[in-house]
C-alpha positions in Angstrom: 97.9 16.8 85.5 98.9 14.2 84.1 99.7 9.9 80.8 104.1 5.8 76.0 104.5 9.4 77.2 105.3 11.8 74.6 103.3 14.9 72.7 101.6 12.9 69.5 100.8 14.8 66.3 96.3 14.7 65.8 96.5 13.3 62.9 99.5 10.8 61.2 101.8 8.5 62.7 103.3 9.6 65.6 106.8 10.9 65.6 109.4 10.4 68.1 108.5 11.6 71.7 110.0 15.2 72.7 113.3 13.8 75.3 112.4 15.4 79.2 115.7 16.8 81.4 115.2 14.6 84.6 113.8 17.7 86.8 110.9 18.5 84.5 110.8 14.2 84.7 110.6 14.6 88.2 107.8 17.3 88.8 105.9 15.1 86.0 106.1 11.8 88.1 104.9 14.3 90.8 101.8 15.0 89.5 100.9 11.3 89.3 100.7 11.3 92.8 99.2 15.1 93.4 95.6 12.9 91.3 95.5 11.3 95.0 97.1 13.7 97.3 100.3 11.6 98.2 103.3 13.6 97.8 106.7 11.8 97.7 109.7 13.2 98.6 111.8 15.1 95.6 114.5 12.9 95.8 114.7 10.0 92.4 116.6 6.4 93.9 114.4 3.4 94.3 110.8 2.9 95.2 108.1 4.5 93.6 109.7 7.7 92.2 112.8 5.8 91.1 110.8 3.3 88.9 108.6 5.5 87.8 111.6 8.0 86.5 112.8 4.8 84.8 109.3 4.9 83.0 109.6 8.3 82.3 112.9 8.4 80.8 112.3 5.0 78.6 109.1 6.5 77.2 110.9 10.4 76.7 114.6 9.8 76.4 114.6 8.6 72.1 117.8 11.3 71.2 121.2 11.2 72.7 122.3 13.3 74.5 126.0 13.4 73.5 125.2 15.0 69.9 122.8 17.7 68.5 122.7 17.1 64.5 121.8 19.7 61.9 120.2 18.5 58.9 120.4 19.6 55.9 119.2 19.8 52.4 120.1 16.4 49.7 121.9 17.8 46.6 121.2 15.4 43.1 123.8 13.6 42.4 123.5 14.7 39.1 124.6 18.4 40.3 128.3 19.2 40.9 128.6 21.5 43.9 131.7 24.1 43.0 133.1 26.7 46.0 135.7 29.6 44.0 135.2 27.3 40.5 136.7 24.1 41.6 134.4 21.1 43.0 133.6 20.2 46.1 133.1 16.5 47.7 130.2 16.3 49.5 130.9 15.2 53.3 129.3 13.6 56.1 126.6 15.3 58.2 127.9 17.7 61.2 128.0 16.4 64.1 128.3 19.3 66.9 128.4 18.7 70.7 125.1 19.3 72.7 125.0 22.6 75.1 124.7 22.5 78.6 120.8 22.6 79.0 120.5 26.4 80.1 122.9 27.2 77.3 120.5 25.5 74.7 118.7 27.8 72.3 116.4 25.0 70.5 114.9 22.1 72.3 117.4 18.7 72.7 117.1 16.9 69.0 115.0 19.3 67.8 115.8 20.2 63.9 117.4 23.4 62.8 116.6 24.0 59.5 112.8 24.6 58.2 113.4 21.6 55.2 113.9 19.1 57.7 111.2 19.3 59.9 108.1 17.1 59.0 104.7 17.6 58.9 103.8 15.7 62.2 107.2 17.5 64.0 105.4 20.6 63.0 102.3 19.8 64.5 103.2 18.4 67.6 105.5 21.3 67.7 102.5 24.1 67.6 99.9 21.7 70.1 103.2 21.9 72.1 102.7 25.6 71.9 99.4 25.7 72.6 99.5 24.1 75.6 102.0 26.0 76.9 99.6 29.0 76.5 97.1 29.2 79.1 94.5 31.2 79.9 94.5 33.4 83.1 92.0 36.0 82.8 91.9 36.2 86.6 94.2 37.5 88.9 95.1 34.6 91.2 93.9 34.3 94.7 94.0 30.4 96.2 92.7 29.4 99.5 94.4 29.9 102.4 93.0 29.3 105.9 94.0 30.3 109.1 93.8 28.4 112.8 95.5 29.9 116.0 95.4 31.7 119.4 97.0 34.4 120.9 100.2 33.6 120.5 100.3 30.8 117.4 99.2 30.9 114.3 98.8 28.3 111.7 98.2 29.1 108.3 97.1 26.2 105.7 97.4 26.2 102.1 96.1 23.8 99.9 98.6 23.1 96.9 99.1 21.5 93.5 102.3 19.6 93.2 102.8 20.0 89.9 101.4 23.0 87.7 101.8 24.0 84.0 105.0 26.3 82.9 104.1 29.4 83.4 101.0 29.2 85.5 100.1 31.8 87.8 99.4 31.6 91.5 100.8 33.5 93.3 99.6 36.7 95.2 100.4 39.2 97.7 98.8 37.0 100.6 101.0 33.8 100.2 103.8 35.9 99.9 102.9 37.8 102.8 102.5 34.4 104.8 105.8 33.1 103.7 107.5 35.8 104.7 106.0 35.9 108.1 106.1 32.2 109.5 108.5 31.0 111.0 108.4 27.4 110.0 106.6 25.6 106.7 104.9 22.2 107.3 105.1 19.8 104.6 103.5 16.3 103.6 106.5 15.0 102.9 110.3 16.2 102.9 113.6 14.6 100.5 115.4 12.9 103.4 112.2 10.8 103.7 112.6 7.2 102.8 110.2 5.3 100.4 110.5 1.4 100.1 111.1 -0.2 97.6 108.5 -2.0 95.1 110.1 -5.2 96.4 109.1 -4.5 99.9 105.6 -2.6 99.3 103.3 -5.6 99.2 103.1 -8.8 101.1 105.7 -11.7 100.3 108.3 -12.4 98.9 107.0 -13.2 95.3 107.4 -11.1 92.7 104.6 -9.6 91.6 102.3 -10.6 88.4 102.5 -8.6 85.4 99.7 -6.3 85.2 97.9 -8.4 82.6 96.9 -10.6 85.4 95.8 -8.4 87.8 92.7 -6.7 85.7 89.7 -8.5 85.1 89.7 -10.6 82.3 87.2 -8.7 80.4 89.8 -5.7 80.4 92.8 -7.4 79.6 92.6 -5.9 76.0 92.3 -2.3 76.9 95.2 -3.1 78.9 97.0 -4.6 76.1 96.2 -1.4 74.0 97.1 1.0 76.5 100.2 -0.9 77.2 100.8 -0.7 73.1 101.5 3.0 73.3 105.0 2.3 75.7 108.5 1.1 75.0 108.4 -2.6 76.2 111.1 -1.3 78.7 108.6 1.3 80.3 106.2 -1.9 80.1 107.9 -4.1 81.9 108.8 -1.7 84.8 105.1 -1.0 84.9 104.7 -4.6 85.4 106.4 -4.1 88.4 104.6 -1.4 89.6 101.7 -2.3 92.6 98.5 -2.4 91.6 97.3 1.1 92.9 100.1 3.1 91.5 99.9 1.5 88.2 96.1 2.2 88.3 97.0 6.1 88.8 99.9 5.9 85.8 97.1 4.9 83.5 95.5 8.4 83.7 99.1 9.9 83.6 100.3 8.3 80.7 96.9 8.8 79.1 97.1 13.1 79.5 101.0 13.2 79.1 100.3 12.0 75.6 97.6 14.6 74.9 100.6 17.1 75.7 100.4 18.2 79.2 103.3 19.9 80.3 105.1 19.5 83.5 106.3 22.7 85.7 107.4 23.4 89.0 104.6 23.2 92.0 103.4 25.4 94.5 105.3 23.3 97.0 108.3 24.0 95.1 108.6 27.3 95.0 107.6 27.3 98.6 109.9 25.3 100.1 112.4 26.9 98.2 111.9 30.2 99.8 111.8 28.4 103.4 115.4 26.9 102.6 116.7 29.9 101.1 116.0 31.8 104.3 117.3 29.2 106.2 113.8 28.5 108.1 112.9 25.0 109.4 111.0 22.6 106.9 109.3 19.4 108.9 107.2 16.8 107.3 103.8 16.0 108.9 104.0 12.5 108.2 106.2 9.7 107.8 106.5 9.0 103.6 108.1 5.4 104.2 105.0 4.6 106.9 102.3 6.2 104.1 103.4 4.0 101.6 103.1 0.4 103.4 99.7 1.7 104.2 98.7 2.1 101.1 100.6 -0.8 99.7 98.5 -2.9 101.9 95.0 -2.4 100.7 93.9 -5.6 99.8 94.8 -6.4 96.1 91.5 -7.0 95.2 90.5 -3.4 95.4 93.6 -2.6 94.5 92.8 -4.2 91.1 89.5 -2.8 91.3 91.1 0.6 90.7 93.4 -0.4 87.8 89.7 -1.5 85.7 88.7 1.7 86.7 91.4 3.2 85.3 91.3 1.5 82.1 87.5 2.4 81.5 88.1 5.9 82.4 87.4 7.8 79.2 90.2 10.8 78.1 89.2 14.3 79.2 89.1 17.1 77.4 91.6 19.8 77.2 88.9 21.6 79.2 88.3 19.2 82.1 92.4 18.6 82.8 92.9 22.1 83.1 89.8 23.1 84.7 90.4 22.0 88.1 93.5 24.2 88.4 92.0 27.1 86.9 89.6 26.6 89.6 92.2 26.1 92.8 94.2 29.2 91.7 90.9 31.2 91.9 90.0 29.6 95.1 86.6 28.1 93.7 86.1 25.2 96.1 82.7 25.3 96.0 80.1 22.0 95.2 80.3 22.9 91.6 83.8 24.0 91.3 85.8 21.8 88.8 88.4 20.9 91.5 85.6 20.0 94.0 84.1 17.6 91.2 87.5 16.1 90.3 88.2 15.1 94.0 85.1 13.8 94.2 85.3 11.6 91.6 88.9 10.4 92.0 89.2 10.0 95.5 85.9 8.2 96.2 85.0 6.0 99.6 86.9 2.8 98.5 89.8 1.3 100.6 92.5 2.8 98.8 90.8 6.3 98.7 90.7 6.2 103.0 94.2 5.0 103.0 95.3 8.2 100.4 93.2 10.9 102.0 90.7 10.3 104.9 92.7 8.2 107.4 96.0 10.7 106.9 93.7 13.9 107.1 92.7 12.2 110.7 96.1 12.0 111.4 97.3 15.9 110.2 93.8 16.8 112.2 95.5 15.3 115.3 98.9 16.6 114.5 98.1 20.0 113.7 95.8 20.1 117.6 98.7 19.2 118.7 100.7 21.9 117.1 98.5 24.6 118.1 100.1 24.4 121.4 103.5 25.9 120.0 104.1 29.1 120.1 105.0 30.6 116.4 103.8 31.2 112.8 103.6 28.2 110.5 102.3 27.4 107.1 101.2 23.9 106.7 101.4 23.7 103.1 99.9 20.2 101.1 97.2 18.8 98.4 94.3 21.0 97.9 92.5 17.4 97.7 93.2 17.3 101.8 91.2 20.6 102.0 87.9 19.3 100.2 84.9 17.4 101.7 83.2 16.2 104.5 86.3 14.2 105.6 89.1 16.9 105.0 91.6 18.2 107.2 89.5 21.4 108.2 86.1 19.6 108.3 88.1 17.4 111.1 89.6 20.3 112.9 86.0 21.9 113.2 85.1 18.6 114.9 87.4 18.8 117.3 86.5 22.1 118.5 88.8 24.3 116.7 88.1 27.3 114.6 88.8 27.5 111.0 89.0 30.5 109.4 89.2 31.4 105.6 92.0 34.5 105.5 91.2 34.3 101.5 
């Protein structure tokens, strides 16, 4: 799910972008990183999610906040407006105070009377719409696996961080399993620490704007894609290492053909862990993930960001395929989830430091866990899940058996 960022119209000149409340921001900057199975702790402040919020916010955030205004309807000068026979002086607009968000009854900015919305405000406003619709003519059933003795059990559920409002996924068996464990196993938690860009790549020199790191012969796609963003969201991009810029790309790219961010899996997960006052542990160290993958030589680093840029925009079809496919539990060779992960994660560099060399590690630390007594669920990426070098292919290496509960 993912890619400045705003819902255009088809057909016109684009209208302002739709402003985003800084959760929904926050699960959207999410699912830049769910592309590549890294999640980053939930927490905005500096390094990766904070500039990338920044982003967010320059591209969304066109309408304050501090006033909703109701337009209305010109009257010809030429016409005398009268209230009980005598006339009336036409006044300013009104001006009335914005409602707390959850007291809202019409999106922030958005117009209140039929006259003043345009043509393109009504289209982006029914694609909007559309999107939000999705179809589920399945009853959800996702992959869940199961590894364990006697006396522990591990249960492991591949997740998408970010989903669509409204999505369906859950069933009776992942409730089941997060009633019954005991503790919930996560890639990352918030109290994890990312580094800052500053501090993610080698040196003390500031990075070069992106327009030097492609290849020349893609420095104009880069300068039209860059065309779509407030300079502001530009310039932080500039900032951005090479790899995560590479991934914003696509993300920019489908948050302009309207996808929509909700809550994921993870989410509502974690949330029931919390709320039942169970343990939550991260598998990894976030701060420790991220200099890894910061220090993939630039070269393929760079190698990633053309990519990105010759990447042709999916149809509604293919962005939503792959989810359809992981809340039915299709993870077969010809599933659309299967095929996605294939072709984003690849056997580059900066595809072993994403997946394969922390599935080796979760392999190792999950062995390790099996000799705890208990019910966990080890809940992260589907992406970790699929492929000769996921995180169950590895167990079944090391001698332990993996068995599909669903």
């Amino acid at each position: 799910m993912a890619p400045g960022f705003g819902v255009w119209p088809k057909q016109g000149q684009p209208s302002a972008p739709r402003p985003i409340d800084g959760a929904a921001g926050l699960r959207f900057i999410g699912a830049i990183m769910a592309r590549i199975g890294l999640a980053l702790p939930r927490a905005g402040g500096s390094g990766v999610r904070g500039a990338l919020t920044a982003v967010l916010s320059l591209c969304w955030a066109t309408a304050p906040a501090s006033a909703q205004r109701i337009a209305y309807a010109g009257v010809p000068a030429s016409q005398t407006l009268t209230l009980s026979g005598q006339p009336v002086v036409a006044g300013p607009r009104i001006v009335y105070a914005a409602l707390p968000l959850d007291d809202q009854t019409a999106p922030p900015a958005a117009p209140l009377d039929d006259d003043a919305i345009s043509p393109e405000e009504a289209a982006r406003s029914a694609d909007a719409l559309l999107l939000s619709q999705l179809s589920q003519n399945y009853r959800p059933h996702p992959a869940i696996w199961r590894i364990g003795d006697r006396d522990t059990a591990i249960y492991l559920f591949g997740t998408v961080h970010v989903l669509p409002p409204g999505f369906a996924w859950r069933d009776a068996a992942i409730d089941a399993i997060v009633a019954r464990a005991d503790t919930l196993i996560v890639e990352a938690i918030d109290a994890d620490a990312v580094p800052d860009f500053a501090t993610a790549h080698d040196g003390d020199t500031p990075l070069p704007p992106l327009a030097a790191r492609v290849s020349p012969d893609h420095r104009a796609a880069l300068g039209r894609f860059t065309d779509t963003l407030p300079p502001e969201a530009a310039g932080i991009m500039d900032e951005m290492p090479t790899w995560i810029a590479a991934i914003a790309v696509g993300f920019v790219r489908d948050t302009q053909a309207g996808e929509l961010p909700g809550p994921g899996a993870d989410d509502w997960i974690e949330a029931q862990f919390r709320s039942r006052h169970k343990p939550v542990i991260a598998i990894e160290d976030a701060a420790k993930v991220m200099a890894q993958v910061s220090a993939v030589p630039e070269a393929e680093q760079r190698r990633s960001l053309d990519k990105a840029l010759d990447t042709p925009a999916p149809t509604r079809a293919e962005r939503r395929g792959p989810t359809h496919a992981w809340a039915q539990g299709d993870l077969g060779a010809g599933s659309a989830l299967t095929r996605e992960m294939m072709a984003t994660s690849g056997g580059d560099a900066l595809g072993g430091a994403l997946l394969a060399h922390r599935n080796r590690a979760w392999a190792d630390a999950l062995v390790r866990r099996l000799k705890m007594p208990g019910t966990a669920l080890f809940a992260a990426g589907a992406g970790h899940f699929i492929g000769p070098d996921s995180v169950l292919a590895l167990l079944r290496k090391r001698g332990v058996r993996v068995t599909r509960v669903q």
